[in-house]
N, CA, C and O of each residue as an XYZ file, in Angstrom:
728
protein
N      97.212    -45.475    -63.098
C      97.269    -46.891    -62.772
C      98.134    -47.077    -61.531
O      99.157    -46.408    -61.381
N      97.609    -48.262    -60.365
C      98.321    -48.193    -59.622
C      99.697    -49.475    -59.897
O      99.508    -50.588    -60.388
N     100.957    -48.956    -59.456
C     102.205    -49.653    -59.136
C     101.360    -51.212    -58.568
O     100.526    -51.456    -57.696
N     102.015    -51.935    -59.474
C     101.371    -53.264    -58.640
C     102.025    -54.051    -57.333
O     101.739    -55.136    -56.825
N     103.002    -53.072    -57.007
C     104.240    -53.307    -55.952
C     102.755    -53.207    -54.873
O     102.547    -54.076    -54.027
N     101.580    -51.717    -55.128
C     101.276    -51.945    -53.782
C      99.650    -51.980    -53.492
O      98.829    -51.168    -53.067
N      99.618    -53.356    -53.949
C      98.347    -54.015    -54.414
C      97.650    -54.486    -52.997
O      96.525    -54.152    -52.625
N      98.506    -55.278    -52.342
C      98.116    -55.540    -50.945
C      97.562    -54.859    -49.951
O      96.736    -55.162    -49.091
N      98.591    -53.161    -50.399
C      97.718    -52.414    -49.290
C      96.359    -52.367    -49.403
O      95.657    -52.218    -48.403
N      95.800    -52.499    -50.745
C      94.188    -52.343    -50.884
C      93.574    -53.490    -50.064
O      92.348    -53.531    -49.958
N      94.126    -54.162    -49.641
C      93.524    -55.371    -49.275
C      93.877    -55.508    -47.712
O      93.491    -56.466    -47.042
N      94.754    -54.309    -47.134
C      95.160    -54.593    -45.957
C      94.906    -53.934    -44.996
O      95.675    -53.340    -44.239
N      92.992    -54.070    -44.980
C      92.598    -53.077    -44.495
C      91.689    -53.508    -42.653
O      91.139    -52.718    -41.886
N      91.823    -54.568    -42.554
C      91.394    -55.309    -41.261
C      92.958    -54.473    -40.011
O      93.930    -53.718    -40.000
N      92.049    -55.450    -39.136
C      93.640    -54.718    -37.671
C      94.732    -55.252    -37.791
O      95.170    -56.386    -37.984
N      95.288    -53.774    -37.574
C      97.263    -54.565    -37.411
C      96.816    -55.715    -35.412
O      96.152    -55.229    -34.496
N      97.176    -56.519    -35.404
C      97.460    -57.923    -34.616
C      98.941    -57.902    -33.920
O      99.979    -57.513    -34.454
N      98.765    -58.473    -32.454
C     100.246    -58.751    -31.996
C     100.200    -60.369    -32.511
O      99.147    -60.992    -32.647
N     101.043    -60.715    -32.673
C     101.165    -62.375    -32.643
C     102.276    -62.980    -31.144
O     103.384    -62.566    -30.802
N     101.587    -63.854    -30.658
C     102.733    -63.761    -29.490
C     102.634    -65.327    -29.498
O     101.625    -66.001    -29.701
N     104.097    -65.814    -29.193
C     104.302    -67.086    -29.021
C     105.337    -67.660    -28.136
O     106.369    -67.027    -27.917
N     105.113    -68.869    -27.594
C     106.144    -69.355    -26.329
C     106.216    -70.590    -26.950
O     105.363    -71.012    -27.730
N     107.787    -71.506    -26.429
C     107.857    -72.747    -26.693
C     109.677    -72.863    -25.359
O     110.616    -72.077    -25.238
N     109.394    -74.125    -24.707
C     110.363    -74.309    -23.657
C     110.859    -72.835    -23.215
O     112.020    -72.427    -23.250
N     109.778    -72.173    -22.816
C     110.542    -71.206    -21.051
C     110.986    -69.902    -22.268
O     111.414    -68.842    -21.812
N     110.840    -70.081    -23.899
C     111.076    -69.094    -24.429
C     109.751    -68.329    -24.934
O     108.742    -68.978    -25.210
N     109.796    -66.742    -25.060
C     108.106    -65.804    -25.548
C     108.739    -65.250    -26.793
O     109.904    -65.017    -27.113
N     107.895    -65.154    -27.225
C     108.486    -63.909    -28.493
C     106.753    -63.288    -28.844
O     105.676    -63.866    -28.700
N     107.088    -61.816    -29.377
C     106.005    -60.853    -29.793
C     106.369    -60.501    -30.945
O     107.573    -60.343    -31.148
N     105.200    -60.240    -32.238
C     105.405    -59.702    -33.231
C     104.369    -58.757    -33.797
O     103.253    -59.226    -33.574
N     104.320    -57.814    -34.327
C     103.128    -56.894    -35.144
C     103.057    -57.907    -36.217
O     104.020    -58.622    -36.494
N     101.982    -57.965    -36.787
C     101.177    -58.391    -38.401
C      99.865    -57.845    -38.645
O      98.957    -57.428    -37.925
N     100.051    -57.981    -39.917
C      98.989    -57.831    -40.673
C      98.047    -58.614    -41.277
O      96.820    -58.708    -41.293
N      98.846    -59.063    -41.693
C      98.066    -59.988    -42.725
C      97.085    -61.347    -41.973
O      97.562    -62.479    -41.892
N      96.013    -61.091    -41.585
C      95.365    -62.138    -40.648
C      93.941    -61.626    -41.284
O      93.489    -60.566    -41.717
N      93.494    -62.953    -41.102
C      92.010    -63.363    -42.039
C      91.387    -64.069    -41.127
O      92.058    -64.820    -40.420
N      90.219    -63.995    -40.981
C      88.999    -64.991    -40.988
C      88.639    -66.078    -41.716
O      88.514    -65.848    -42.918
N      88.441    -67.153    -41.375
C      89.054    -68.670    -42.142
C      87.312    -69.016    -42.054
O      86.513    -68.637    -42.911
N      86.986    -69.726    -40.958
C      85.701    -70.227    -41.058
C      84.976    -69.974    -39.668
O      85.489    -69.441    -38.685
N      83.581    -70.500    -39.789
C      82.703    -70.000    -38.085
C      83.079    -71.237    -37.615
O      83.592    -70.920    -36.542
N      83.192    -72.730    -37.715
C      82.674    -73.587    -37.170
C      83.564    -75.031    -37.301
O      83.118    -75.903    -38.047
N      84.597    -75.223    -36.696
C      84.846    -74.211    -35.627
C      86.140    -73.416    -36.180
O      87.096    -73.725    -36.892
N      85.640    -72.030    -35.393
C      86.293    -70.766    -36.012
C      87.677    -71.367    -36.228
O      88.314    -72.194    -35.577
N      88.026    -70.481    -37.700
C      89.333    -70.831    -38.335
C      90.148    -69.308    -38.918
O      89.373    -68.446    -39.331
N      91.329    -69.051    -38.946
C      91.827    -68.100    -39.119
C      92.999    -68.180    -39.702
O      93.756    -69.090    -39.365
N      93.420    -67.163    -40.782
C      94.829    -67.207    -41.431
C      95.493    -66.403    -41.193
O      94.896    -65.351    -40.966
N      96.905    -66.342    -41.096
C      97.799    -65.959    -40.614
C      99.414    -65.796    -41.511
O     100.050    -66.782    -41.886
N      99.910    -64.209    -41.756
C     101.244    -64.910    -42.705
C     101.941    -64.553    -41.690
O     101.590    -63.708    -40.866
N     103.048    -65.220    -41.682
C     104.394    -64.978    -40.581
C     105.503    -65.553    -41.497
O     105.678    -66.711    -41.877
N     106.290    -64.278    -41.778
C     107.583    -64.962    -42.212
C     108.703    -66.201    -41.740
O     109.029    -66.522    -40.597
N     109.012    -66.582    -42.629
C     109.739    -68.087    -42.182
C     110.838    -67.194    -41.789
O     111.711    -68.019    -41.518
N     111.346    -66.056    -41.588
C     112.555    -65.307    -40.973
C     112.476    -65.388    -39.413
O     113.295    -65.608    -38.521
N     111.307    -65.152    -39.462
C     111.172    -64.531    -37.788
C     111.160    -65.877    -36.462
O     110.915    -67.071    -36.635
N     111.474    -65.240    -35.307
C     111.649    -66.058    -34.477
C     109.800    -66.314    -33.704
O     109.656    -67.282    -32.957
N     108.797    -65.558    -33.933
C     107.615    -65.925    -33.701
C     107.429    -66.993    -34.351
O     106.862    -67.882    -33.716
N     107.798    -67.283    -35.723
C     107.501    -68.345    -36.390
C     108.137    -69.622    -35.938
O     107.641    -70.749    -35.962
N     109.285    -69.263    -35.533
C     110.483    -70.406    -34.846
C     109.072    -71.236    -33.441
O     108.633    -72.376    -33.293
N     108.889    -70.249    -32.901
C     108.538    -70.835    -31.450
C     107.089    -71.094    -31.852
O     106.633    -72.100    -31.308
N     106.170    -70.393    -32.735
C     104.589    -70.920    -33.040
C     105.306    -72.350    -33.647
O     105.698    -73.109    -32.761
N     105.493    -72.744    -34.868
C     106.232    -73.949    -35.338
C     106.276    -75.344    -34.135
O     105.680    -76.420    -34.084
N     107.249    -74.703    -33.306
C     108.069    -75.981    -32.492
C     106.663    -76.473    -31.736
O     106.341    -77.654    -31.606
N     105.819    -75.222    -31.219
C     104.984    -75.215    -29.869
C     103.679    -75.824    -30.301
O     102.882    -76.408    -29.567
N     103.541    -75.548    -31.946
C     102.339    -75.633    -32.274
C     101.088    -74.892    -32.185
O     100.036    -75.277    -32.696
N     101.247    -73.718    -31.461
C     100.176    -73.203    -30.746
C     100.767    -71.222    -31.175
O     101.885    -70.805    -31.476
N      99.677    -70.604    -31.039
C     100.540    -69.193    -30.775
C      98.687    -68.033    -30.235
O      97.536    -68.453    -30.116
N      99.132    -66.887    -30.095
C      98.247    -65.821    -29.616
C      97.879    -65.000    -30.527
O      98.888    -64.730    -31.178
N      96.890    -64.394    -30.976
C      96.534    -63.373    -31.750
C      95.945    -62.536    -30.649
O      95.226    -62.948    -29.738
N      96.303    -61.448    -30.835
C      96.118    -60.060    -29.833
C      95.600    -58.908    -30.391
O      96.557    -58.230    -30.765
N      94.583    -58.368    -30.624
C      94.221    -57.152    -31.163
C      94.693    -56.004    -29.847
O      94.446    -55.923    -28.644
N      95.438    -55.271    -30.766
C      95.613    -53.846    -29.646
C      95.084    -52.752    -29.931
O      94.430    -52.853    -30.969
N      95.061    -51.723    -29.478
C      94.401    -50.920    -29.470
C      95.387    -49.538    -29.736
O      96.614    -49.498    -29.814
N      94.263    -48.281    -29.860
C      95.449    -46.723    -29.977
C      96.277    -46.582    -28.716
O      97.503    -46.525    -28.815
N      95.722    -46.527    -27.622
C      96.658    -46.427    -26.800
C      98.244    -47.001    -26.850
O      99.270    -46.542    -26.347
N      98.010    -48.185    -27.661
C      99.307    -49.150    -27.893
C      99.960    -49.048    -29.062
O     100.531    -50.029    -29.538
N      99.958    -48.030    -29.578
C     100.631    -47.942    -30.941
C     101.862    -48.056    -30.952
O     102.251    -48.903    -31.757
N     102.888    -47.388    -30.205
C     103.858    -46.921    -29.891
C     104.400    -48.607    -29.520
O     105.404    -49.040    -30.085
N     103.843    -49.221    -28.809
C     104.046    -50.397    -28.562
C     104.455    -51.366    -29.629
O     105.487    -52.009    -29.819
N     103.227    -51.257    -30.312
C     103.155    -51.796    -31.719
C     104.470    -51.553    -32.602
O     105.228    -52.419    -33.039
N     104.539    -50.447    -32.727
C     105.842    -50.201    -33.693
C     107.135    -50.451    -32.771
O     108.127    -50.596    -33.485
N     107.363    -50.526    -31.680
C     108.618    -51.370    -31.258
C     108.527    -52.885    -31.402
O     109.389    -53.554    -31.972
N     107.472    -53.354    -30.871
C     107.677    -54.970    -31.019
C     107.661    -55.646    -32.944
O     107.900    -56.775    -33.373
N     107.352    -54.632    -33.520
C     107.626    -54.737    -35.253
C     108.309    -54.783    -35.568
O     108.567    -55.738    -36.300
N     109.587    -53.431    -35.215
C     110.930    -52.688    -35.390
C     111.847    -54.053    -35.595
O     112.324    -54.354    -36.689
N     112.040    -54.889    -34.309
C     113.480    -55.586    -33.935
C     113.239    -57.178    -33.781
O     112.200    -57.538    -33.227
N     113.854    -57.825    -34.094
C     113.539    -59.571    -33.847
C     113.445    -59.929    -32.330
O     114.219    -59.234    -31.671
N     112.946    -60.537    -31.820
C     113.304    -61.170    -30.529
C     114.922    -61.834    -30.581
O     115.513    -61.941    -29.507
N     115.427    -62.156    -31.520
C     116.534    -63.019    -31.902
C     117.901    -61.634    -31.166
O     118.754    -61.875    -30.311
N     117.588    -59.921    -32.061
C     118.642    -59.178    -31.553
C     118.396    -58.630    -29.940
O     118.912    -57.585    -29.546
N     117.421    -59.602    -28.961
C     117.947    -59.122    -27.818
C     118.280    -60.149    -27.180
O     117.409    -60.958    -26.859
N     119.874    -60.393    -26.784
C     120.263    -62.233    -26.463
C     120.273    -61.567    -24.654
O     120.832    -60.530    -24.298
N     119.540    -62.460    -23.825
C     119.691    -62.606    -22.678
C     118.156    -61.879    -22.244
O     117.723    -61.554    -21.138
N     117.710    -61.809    -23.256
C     116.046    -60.927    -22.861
C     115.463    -60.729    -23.857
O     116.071    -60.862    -24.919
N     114.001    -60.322    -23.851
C     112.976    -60.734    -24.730
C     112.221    -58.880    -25.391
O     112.705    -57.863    -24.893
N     111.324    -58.788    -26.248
C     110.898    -57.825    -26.143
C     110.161    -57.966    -25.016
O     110.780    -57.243    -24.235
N     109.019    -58.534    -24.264
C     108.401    -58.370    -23.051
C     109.238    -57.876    -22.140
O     108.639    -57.606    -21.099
N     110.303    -57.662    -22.110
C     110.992    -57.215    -20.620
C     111.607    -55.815    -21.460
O     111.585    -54.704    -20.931
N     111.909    -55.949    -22.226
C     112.988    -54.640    -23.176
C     111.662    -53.760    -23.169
O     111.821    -52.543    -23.085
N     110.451    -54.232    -23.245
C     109.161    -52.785    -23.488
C     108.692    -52.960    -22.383
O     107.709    -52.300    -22.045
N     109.047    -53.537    -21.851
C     107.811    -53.592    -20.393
C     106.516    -53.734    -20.495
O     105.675    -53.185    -19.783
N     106.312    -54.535    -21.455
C     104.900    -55.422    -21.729
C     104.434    -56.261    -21.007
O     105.066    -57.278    -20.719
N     103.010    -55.965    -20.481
C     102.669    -57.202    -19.238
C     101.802    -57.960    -19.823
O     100.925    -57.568    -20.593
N     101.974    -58.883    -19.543
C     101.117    -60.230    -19.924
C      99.935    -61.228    -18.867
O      99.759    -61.424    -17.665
N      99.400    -61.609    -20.008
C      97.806    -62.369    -19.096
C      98.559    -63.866    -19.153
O      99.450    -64.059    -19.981
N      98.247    -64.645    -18.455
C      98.344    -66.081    -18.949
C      97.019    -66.424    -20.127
O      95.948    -65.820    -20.068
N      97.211    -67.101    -20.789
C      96.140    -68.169    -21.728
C      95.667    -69.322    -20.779
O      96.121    -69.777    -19.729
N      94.745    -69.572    -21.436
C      93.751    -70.778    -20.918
C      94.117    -71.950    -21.475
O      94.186    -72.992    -20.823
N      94.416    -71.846    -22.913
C      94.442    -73.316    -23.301
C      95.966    -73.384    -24.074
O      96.061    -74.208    -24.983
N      96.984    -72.674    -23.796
C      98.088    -72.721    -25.108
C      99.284    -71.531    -24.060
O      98.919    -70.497    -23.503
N     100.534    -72.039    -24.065
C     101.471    -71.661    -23.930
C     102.202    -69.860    -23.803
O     102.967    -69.356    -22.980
N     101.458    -69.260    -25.147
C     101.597    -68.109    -25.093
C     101.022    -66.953    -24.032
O      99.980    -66.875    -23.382
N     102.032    -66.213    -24.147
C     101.066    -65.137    -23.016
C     100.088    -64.633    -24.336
O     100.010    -64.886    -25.539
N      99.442    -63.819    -23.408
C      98.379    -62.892    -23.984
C      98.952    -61.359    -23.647
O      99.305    -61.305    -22.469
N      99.152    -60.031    -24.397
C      99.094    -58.531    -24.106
C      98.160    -58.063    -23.276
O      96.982    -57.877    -23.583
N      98.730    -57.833    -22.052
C      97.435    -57.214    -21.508
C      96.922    -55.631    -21.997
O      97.592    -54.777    -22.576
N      96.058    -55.593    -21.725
C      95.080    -54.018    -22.252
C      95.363    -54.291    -23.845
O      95.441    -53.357    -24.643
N      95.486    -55.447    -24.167
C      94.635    -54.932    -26.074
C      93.170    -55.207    -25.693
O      92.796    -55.322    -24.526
N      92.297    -55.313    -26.871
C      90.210    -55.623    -26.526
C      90.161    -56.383    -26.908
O      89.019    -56.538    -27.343
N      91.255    -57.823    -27.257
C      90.902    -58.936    -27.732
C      92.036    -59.660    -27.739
O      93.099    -59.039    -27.730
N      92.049    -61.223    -27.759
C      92.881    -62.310    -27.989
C      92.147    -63.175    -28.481
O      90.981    -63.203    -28.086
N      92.524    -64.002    -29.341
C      92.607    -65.609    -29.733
C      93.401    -66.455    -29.726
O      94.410    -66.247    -30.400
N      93.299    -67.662    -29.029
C      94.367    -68.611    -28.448
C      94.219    -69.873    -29.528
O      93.430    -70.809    -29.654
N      95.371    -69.411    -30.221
C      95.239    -70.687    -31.888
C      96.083    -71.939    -31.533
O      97.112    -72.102    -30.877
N      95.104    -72.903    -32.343
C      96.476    -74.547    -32.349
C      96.178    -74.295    -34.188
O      95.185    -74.314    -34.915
N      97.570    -74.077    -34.364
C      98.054    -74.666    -35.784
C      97.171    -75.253    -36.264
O      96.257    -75.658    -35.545
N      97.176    -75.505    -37.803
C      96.446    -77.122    -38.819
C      97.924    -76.836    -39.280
O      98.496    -75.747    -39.324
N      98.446    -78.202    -39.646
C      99.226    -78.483    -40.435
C      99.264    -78.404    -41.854
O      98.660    -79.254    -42.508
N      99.923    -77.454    -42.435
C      99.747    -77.193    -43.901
C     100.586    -76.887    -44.433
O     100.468    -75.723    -44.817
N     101.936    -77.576    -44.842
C     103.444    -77.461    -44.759
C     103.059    -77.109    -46.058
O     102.888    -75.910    -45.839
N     102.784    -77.250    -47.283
C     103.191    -76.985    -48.735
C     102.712    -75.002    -48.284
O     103.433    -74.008    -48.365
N     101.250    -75.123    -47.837
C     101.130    -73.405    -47.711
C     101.810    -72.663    -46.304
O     101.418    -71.603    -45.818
N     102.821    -73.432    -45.845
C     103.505    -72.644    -44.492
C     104.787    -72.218    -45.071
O     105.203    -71.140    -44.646
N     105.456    -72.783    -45.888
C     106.628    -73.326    -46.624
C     106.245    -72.442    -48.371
O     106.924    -71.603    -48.963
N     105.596    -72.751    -48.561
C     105.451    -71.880    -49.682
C     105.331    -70.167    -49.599
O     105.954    -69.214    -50.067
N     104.463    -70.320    -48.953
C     103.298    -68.752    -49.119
C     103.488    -68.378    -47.320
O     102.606    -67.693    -46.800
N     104.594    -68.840    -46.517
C     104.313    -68.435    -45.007
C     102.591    -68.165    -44.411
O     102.240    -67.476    -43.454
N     101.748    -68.963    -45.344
C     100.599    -69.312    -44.557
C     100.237    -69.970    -43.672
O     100.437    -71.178    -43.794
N      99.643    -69.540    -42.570
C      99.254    -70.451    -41.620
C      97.841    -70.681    -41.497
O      97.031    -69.804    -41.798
N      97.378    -72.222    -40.916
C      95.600    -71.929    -40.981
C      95.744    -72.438    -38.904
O      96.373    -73.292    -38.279
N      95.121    -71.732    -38.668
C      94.771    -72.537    -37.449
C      93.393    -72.251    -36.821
O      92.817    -71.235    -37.212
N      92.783    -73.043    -35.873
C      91.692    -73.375    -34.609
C      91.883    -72.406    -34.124
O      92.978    -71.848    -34.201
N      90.714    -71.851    -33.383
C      91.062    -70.888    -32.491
C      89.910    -71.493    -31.351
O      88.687    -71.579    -31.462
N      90.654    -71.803    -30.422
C      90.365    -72.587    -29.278
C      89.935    -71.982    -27.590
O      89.469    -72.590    -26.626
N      90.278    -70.720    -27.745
C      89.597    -70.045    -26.712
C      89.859    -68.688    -27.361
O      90.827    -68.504    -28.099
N      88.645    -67.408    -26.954
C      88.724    -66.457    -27.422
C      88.277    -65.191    -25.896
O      87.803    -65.428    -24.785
N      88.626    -64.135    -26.429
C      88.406    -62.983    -25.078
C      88.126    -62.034    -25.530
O      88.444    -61.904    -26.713
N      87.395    -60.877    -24.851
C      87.375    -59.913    -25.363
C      87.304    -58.943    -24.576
O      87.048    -59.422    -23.471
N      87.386    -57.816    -24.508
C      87.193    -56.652    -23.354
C      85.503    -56.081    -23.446
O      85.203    -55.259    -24.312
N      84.763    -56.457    -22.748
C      83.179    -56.133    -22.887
C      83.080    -54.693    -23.075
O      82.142    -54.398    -23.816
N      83.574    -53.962    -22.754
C      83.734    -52.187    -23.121
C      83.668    -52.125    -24.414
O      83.175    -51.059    -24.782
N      83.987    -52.887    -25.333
C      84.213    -52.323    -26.806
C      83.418    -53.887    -27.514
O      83.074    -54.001    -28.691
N      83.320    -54.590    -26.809
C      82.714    -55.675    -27.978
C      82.162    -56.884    -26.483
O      82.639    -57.425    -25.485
N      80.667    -56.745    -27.362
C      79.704    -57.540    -26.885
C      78.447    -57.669    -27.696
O      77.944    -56.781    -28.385
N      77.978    -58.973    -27.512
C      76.886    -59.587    -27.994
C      77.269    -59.645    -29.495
O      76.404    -59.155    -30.221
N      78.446    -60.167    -30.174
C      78.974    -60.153    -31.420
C      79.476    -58.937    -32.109
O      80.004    -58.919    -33.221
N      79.246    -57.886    -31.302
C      79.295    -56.959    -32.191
C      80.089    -55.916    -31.396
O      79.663    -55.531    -30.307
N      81.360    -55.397    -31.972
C      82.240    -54.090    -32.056
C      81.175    -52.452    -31.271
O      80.136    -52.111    -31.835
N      81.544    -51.900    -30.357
C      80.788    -50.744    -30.313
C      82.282    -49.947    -29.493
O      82.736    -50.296    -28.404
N      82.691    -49.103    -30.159
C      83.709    -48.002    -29.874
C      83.176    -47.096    -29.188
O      83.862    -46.757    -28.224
N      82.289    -46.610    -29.300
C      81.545    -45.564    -29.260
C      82.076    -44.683    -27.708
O      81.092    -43.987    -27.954
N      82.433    -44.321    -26.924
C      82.481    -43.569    -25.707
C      84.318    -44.132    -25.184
O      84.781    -43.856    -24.077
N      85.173    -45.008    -26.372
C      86.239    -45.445    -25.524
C      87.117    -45.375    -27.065
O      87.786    -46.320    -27.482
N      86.949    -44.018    -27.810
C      88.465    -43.848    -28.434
C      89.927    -44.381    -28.246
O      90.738    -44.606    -29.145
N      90.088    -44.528    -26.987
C      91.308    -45.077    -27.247
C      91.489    -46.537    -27.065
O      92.597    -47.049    -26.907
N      90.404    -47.176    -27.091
C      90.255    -48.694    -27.323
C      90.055    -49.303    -28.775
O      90.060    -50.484    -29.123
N      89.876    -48.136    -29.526
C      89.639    -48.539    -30.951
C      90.772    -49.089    -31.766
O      91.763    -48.388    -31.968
N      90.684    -50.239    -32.217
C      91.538    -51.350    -32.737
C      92.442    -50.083    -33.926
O      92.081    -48.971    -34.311
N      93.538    -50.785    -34.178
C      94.419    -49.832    -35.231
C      94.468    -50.952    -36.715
O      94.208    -52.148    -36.848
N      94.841    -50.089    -37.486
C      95.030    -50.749    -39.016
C      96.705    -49.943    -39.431
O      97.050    -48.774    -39.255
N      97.308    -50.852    -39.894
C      98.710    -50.262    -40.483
C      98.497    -50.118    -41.676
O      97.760    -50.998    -42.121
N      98.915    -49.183    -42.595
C      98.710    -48.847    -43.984
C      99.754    -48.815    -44.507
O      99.859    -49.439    -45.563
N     101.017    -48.027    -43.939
C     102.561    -48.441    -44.848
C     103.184    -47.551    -43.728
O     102.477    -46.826    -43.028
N     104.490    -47.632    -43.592
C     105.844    -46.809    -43.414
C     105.200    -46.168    -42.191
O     105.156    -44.939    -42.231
N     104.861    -46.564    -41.470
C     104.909    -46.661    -39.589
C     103.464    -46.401    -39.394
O     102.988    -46.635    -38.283
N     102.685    -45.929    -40.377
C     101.633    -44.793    -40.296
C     100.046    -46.005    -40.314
O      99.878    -46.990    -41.034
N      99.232    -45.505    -39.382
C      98.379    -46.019    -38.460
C      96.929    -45.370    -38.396
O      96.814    -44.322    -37.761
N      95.395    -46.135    -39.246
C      95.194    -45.457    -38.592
C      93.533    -45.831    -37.533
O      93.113    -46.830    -38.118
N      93.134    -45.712    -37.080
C      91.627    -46.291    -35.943
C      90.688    -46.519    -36.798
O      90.396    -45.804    -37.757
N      89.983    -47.934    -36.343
C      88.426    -48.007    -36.579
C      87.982    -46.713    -36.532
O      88.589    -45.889    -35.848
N      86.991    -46.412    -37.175
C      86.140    -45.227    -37.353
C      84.863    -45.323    -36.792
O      84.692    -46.131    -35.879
N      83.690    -44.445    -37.296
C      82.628    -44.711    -36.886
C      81.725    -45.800    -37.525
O      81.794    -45.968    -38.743
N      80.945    -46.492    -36.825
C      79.891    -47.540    -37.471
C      78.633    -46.751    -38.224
O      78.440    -45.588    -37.871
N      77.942    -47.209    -39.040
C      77.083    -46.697    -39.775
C      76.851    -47.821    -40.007
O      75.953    -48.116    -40.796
């Protein structure tokens, strides 16, 4: 029988996500997991972010935040911007402490990661009992991108660009790629 401590991992099997958010002249970056597909029309998406973190501070105030799919090449990336709060570097951000370059957004405040194969540029829904309860978030996703190398015409194709293949976190740092389609 499995420990019911680790029930989630069965379920936490979509891409580990950057979450990136700005509010007054401030950015912050975070790794997550836990992000869902909400609805098609118009597209809706869930999101947990701890009420600890300072991504949550600045998505909150701004209303708005980034979902970033990265890729293998960026792993290493990934597990630093996870590691440390934006809060323990005072006078600088993780974007400057990793040397992370950023896209501007089209419609929302946050930067975007450059070289992940995807972004979504979210506005919040207001849903204080499930933001406040359960650190759920639901939001719009109001402009979307993608890198045409790995995804076009709706559909995911890895095939010839291994190291563009989206990552999944499973537990205790360990990582591992979309696979093959069948």
């Amino acid at each position: 029988m499995l420990d019911i401590k680790h029930v989630t991992r069965l379920l936490n099997h979509g891409p580990t996500v950057i979450i990136t958010s700005a509010h007054d002249g401030k950015s912050n970056i975070m790794a997550a997991a836990w992000v869902c597909a909400l609805d098609f029309n118009p597209p809706k998406v869930t999101v947990v972010i701890d009420s600890k973190t300072y991504t949550r501070e600045l998505m909150e105030a701004e209303g708005t935040f980034a979902i970033n799919l990265p890729c293998v090449q960026q792993i290493e990336m990934v597990k630093k911007v996870g590691s440390i709060s934006g809060r323990d570097l005072p006078g600088s951000d993780k974007f400057a402490e990793y040397g992370i370059e950023t896209l501007a957004a089209q419609e929302i405040s946050a930067p975007l990661v450059k070289d992940c194969v995807a972004w979504l540029e979210c506005k919040i829904i207001p849903e204080p009992h499930n933001q406040n309860t359960y650190d759920l978030f639901i939001a719009e996703v109001i402009a979307a991108h993608a890198d045409a190398r790995v995804f076009s015409d709706g559909q995911w194709h890895f095939e010839g660009h291994d190291e563009l293949r989206t990552i999944h976190h499973i537990a205790g740092g360990v990582f591992f790629a979309t696979g093959q389609a069948y």
